[in-house]
C-alpha positions, 0 to 999 in steps of 0.5 A: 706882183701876182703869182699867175703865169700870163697865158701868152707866157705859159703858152710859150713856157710849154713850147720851150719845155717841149723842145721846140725852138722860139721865134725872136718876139717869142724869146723876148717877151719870155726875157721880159716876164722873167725881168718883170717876174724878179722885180719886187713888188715895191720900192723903198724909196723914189729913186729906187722907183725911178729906176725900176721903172724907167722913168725920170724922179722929176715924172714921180714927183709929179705923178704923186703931186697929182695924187697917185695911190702908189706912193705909201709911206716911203714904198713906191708900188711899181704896178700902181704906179705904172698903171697911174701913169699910163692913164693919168695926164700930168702937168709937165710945165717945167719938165725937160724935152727929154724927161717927156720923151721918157715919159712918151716912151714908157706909156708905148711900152704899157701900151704894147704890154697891154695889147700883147696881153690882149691878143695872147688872151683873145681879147683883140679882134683882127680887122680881116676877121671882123670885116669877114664876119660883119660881111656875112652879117650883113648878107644874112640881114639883107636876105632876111629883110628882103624876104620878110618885105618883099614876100611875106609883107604884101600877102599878109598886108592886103585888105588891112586897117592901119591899126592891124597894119602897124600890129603887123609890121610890129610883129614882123619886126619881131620876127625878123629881129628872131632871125637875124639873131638866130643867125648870128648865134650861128655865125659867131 
């Protein structure tokens, strides 16, 4: 596992340091680096992996008949083999109902992990957010088009050939494209 302290841990770390009291999500997912940070970065064998990642043995057998990277020599790369899993659909003909719900389980928790890591990075957008921005795109958009069609256009356009009229709508589209980017550099 590498050494570096995640954002969202280091963020929370430091609030601890600093006196301040955590919320419950908080405590837990300081609880869940510390048991992630103790855990080696491989097992000895698959049983120890099985273990140490919380799924079934009949799960890792599978994941290393189907070719997973994490399987060298006797040592069960925990990492490569939880990123294996989550990515990868196995065949689970013969596999218990209960093994698959380990299994189903196991992929929600890399799931989460990963989306905590994503939002404690700034990598995930809220909807409000997005929806806000894309609003005030959109009005943006539409006072720079009506102004360029229904201002600028018809002064220009009058007593024009087709040719100098497709010249001039390729321009104007050039120059509406410029502001409307322009804008957006601003709003974002």
């Amino acid at each position: 596992m590498s050494e570096e302290i995640p954002p969202d841990v280091a963020a929370i770390i430091a609030k601890s340091n600093g006196g301040a009291e955590l919320s419950e999500g908080e405590s837990k997912r300081l609880a869940e680096y510390e048991a992630e940070s103790k855990r080696p970065e491989y097992a000895d064998s698959m049983e120890a992996a099985a273990s140490m990642v919380g799924l079934p043995l009949s799960i890792l057998k599978l994941a290393k008949k189907k070719g997973c990277t994490a399987f060298r020599g006797s040592r069960v790369y925990l990492e490569d083999l939880e990123k294996f899993i989550d990515v990868t659909d196995l065949d689970l003909e013969g596999v218990s109902e209960s093994e698959k719900l380990d299994l189903d389980i196991k992929r929600e928790q890399l799931r989460k992990r990963r989306f905590d890591n994503e939002v404690s990075e700034g990598q995930y957008l809220k909807r409000d957010e997005l929806r806000m921005t894309l609003r005030a795109l959109s009005e943006v958009q539409s006072r720079i088009l009506r102004t360029a069609l229904e201002k600028r256009f018809p002064e220009i356009a009058e007593r024009k050939t087709k040719r100098e009229l497709r010249e001039l709508g390729a321009n104007l589209y050039d120059e509406i494209c410029g502001e409307f980017q322009s804008a957006v550099k601003k709003l974002c």
